[in-house]
PyMOL Python script that loads the backbone (N, CA, C, O; Angstrom):
from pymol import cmd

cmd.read_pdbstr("""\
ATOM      1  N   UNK A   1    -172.801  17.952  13.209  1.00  0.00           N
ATOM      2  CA  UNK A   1    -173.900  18.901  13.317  1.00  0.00           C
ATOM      3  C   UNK A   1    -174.870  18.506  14.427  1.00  0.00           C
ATOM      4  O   UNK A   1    -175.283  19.350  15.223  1.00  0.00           O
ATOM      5  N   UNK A   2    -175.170  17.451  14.471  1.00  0.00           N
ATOM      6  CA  UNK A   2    -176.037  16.643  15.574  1.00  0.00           C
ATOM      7  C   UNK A   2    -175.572  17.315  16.918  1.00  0.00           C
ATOM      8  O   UNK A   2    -176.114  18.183  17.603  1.00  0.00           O
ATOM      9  N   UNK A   3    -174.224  16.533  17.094  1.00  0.00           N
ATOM     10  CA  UNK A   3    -173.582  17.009  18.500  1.00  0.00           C
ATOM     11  C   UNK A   3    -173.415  18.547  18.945  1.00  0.00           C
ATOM     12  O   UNK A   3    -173.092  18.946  20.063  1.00  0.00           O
ATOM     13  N   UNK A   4    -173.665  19.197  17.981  1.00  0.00           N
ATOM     14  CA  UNK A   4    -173.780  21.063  18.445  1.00  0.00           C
ATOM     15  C   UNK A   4    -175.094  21.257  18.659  1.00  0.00           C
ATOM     16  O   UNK A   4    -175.577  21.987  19.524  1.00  0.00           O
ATOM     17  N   UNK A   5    -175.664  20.611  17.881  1.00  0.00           N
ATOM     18  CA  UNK A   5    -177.502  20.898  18.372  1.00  0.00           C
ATOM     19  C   UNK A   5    -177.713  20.170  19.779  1.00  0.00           C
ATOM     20  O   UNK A   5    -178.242  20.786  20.704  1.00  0.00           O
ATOM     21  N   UNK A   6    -177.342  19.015  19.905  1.00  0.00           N
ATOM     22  CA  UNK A   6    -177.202  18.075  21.220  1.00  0.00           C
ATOM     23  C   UNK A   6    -177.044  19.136  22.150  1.00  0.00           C
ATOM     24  O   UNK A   6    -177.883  19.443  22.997  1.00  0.00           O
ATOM     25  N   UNK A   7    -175.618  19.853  21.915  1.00  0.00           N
ATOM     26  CA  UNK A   7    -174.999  20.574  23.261  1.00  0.00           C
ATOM     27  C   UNK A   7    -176.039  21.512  23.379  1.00  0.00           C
ATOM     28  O   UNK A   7    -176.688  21.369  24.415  1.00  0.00           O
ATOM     29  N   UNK A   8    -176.498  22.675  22.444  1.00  0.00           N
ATOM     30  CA  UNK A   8    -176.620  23.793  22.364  1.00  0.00           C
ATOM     31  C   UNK A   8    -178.367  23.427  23.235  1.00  0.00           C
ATOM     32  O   UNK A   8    -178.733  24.256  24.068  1.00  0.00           O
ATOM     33  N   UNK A   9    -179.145  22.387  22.994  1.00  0.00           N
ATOM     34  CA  UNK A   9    -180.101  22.142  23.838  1.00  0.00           C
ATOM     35  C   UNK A   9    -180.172  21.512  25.241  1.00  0.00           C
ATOM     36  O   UNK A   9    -181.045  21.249  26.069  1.00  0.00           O
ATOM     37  N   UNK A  10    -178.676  21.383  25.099  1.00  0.00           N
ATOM     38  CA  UNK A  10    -178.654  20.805  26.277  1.00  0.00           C
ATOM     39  C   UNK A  10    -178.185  22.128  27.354  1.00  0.00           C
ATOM     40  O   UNK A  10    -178.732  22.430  28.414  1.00  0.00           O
ATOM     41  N   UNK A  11    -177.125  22.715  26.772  1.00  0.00           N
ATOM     42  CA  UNK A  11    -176.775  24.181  27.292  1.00  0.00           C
ATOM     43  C   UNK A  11    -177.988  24.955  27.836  1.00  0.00           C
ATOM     44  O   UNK A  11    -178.009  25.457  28.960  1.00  0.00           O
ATOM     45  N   UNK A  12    -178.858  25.003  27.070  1.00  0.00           N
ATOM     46  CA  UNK A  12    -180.540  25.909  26.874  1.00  0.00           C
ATOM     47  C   UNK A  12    -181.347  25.313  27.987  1.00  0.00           C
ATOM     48  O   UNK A  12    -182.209  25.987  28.552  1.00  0.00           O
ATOM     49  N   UNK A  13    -181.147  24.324  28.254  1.00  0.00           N
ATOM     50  CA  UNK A  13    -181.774  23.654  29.090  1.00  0.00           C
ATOM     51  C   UNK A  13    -181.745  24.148  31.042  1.00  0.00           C
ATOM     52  O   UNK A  13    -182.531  24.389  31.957  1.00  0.00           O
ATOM     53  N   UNK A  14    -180.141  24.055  30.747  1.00  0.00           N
ATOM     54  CA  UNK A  14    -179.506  24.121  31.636  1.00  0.00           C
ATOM     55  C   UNK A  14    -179.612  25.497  32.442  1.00  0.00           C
ATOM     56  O   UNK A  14    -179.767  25.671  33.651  1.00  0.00           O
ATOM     57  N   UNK A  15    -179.479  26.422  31.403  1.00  0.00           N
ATOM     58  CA  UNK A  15    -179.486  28.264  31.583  1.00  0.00           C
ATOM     59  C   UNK A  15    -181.226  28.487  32.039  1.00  0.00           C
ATOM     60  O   UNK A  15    -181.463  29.413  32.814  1.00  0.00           O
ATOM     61  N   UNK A  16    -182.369  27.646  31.552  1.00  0.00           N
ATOM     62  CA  UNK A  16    -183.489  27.928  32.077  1.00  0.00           C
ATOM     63  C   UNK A  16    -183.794  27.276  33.420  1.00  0.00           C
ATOM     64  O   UNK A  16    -184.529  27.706  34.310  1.00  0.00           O
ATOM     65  N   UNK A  17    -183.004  26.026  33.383  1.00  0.00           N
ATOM     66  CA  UNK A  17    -183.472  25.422  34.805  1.00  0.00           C
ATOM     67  C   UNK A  17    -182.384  26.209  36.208  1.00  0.00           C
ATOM     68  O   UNK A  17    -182.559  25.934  37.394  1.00  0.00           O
ATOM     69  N   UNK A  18    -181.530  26.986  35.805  1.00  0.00           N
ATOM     70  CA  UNK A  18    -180.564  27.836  36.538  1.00  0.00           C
ATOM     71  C   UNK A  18    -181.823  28.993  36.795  1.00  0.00           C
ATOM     72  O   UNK A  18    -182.390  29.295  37.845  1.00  0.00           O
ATOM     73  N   UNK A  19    -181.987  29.427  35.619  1.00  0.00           N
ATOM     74  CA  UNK A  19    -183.006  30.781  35.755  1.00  0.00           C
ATOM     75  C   UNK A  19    -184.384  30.659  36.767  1.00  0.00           C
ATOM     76  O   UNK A  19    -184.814  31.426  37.628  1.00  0.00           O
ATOM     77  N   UNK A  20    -184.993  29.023  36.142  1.00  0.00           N
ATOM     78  CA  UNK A  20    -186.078  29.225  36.995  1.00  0.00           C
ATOM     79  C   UNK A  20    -186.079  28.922  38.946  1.00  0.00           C
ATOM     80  O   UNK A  20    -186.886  29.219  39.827  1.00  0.00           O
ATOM     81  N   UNK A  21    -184.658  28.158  38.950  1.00  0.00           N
ATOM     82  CA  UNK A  21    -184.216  27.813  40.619  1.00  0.00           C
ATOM     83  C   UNK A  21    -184.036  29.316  41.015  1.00  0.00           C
ATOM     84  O   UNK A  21    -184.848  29.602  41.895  1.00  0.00           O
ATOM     85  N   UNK A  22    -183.415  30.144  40.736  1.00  0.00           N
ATOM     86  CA  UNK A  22    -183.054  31.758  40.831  1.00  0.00           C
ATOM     87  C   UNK A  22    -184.764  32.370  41.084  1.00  0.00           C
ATOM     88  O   UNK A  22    -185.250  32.459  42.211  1.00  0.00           O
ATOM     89  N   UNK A  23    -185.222  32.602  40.308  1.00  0.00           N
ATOM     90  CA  UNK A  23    -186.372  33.309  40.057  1.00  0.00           C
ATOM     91  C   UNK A  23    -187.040  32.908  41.363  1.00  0.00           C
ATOM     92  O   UNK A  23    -187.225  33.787  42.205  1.00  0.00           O
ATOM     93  N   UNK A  24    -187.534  31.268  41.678  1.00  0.00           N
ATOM     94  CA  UNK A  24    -188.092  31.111  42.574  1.00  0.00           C
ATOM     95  C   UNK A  24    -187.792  31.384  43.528  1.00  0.00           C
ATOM     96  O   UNK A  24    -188.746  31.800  44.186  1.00  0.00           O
ATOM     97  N   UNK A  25    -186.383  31.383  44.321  1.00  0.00           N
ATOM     98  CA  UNK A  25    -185.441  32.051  45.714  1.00  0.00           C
ATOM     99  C   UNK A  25    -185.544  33.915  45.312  1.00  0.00           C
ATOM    100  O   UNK A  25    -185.608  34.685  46.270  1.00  0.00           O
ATOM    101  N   UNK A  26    -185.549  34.355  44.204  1.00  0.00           N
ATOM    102  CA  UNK A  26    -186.019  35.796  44.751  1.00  0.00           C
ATOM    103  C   UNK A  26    -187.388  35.833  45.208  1.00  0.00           C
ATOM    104  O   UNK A  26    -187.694  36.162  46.354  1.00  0.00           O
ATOM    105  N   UNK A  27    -188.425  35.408  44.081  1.00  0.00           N
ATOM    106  CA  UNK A  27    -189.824  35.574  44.158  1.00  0.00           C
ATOM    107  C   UNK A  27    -190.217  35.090  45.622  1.00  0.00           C
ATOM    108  O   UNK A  27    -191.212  35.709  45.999  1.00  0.00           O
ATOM    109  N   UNK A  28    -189.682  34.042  46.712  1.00  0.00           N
ATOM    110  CA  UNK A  28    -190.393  33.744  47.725  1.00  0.00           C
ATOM    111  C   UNK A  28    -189.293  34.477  48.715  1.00  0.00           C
ATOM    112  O   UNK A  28    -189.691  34.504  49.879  1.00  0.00           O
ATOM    113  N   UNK A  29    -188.314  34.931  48.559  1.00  0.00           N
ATOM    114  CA  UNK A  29    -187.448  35.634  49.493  1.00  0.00           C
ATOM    115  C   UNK A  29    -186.745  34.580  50.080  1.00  0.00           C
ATOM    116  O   UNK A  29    -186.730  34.563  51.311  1.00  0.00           O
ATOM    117  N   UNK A  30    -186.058  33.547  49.370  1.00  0.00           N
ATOM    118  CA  UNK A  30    -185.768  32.487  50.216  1.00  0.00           C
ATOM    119  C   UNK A  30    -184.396  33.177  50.877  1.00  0.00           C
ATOM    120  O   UNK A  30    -184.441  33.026  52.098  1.00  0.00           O
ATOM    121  N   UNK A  31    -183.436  33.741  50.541  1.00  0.00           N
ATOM    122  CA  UNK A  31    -182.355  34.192  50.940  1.00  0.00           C
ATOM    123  C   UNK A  31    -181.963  34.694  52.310  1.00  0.00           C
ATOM    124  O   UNK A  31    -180.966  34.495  53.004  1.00  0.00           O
ATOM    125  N   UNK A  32    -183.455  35.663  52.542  1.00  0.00           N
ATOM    126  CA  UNK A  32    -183.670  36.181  53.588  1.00  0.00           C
ATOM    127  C   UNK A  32    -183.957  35.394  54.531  1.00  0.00           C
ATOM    128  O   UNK A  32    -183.304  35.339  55.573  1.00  0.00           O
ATOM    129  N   UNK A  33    -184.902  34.737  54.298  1.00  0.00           N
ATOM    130  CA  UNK A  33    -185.654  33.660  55.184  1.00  0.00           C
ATOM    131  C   UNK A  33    -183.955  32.966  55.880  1.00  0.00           C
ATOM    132  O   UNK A  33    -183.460  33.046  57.004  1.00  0.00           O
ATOM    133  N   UNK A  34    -183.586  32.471  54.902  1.00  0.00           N
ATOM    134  CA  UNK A  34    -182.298  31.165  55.449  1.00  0.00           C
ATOM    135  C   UNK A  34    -181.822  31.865  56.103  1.00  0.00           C
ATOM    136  O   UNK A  34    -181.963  31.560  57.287  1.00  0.00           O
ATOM    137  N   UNK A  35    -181.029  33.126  55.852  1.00  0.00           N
ATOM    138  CA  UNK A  35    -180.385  34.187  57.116  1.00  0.00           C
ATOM    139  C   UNK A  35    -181.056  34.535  57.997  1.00  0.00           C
ATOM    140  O   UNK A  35    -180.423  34.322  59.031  1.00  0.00           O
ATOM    141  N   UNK A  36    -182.169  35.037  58.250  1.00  0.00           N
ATOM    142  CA  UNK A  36    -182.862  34.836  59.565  1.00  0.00           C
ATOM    143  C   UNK A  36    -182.547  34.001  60.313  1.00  0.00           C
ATOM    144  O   UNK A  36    -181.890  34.255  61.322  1.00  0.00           O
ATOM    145  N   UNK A  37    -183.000  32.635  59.944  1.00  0.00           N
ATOM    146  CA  UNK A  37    -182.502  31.174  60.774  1.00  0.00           C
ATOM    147  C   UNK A  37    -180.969  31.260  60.970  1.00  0.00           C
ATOM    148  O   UNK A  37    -180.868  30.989  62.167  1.00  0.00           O
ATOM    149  N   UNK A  38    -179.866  31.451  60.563  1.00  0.00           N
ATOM    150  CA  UNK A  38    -178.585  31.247  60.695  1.00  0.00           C
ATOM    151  C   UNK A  38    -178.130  32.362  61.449  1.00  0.00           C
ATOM    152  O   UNK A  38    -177.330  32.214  62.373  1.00  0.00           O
ATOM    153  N   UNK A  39    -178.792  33.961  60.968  1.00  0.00           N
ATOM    154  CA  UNK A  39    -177.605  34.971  62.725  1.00  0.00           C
ATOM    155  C   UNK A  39    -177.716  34.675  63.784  1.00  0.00           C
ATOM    156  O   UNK A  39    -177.161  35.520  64.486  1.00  0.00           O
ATOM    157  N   UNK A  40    -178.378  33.485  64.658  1.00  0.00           N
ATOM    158  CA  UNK A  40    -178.212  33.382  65.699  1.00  0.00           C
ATOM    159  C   UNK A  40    -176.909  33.055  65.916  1.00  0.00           C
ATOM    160  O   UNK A  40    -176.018  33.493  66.644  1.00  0.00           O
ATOM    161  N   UNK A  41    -177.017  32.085  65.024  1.00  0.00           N
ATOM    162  CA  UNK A  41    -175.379  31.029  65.645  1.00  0.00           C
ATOM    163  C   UNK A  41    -174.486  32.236  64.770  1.00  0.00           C
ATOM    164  O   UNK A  41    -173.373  32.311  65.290  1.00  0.00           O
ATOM    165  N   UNK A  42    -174.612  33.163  63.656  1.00  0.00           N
ATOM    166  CA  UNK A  42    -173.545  34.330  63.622  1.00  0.00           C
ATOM    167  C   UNK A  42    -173.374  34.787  64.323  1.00  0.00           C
ATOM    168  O   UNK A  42    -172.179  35.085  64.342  1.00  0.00           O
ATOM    169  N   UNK A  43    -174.174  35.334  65.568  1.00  0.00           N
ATOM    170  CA  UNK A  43    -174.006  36.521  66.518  1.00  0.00           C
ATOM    171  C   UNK A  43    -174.001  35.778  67.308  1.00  0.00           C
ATOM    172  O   UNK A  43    -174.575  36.419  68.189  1.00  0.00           O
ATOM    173  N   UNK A  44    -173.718  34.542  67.865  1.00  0.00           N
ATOM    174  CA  UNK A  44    -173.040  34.024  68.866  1.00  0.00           C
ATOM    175  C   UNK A  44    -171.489  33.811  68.460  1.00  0.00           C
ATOM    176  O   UNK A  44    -170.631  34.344  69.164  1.00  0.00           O
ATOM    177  N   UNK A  45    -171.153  33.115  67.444  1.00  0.00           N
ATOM    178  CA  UNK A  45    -169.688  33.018  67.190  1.00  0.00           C
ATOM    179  C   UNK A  45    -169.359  35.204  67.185  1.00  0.00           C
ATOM    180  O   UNK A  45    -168.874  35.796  68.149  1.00  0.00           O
ATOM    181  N   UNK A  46    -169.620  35.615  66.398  1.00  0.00           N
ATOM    182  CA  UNK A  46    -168.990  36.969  66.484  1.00  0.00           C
ATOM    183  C   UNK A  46    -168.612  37.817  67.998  1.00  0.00           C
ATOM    184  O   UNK A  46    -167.642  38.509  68.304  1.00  0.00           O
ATOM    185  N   UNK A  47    -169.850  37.414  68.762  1.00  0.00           N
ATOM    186  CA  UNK A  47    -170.158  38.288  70.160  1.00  0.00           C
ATOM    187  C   UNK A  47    -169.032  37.326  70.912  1.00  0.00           C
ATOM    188  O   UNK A  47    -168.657  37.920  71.923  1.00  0.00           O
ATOM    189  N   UNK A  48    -168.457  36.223  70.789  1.00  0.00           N
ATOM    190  CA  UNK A  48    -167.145  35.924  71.291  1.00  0.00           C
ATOM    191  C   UNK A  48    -166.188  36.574  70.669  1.00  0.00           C
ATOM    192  O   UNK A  48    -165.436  36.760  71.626  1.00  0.00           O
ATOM    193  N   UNK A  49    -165.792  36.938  69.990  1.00  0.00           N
ATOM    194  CA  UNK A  49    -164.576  37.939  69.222  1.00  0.00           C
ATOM    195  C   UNK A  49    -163.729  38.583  70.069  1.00  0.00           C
ATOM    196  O   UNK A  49    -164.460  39.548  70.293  1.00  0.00           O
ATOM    197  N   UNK A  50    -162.922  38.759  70.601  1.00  0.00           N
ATOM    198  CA  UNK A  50    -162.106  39.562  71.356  1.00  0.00           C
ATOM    199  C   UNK A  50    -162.341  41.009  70.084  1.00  0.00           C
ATOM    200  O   UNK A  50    -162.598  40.893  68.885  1.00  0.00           O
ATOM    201  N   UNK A  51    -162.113  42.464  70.997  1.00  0.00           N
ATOM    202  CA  UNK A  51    -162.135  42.950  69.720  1.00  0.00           C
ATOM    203  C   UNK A  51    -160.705  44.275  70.297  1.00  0.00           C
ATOM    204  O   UNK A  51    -160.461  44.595  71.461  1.00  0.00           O
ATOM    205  N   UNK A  52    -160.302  44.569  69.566  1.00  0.00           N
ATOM    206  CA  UNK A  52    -159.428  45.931  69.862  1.00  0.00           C
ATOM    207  C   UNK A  52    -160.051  46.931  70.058  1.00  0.00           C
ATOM    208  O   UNK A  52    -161.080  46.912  69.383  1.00  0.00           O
ATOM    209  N   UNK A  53    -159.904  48.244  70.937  1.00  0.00           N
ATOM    210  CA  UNK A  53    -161.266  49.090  70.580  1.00  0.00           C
ATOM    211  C   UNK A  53    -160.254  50.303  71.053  1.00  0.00           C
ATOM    212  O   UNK A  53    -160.530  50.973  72.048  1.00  0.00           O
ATOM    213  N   UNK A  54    -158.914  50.570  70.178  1.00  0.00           N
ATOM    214  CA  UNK A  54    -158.367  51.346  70.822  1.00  0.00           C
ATOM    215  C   UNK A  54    -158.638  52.853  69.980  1.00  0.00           C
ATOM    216  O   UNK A  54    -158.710  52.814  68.752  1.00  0.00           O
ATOM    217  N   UNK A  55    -158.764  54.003  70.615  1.00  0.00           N
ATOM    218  CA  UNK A  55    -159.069  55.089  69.592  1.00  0.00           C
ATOM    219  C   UNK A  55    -157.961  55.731  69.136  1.00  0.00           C
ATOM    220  O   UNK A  55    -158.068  56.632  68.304  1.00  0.00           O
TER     221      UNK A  55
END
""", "prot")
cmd.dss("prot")
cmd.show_as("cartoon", "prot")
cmd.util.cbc("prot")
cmd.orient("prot")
């Protein structure tokens, strides 16, 4: 009985500290922010692409 209460707070634990890392990356827009910084070097690797462009 111990060891299911063990898990089950430990589980609980786990699902809020997931929730509150989440919450904080929507609430400050971190997602956006990091992609900002990174399409440069996307749209440099892509804008090398050979591309087909036949109609």
């Amino acid at each position: 009985m111990k060891k299911v209460l063990k898990a089950m707070m430990y589980l609980l634990l786990c699902c809020t500290g997931l929730f509150a890392v989440t919450f904080v990356i929507y609430f400050f827009n971190l997602d956006m922010k990091l992609t900002s910084k990174i399409e440069p070097l996307l749209q440099k690797h892509y804008d090398r692409i050979e591309r087909d462009q036949h109609l």
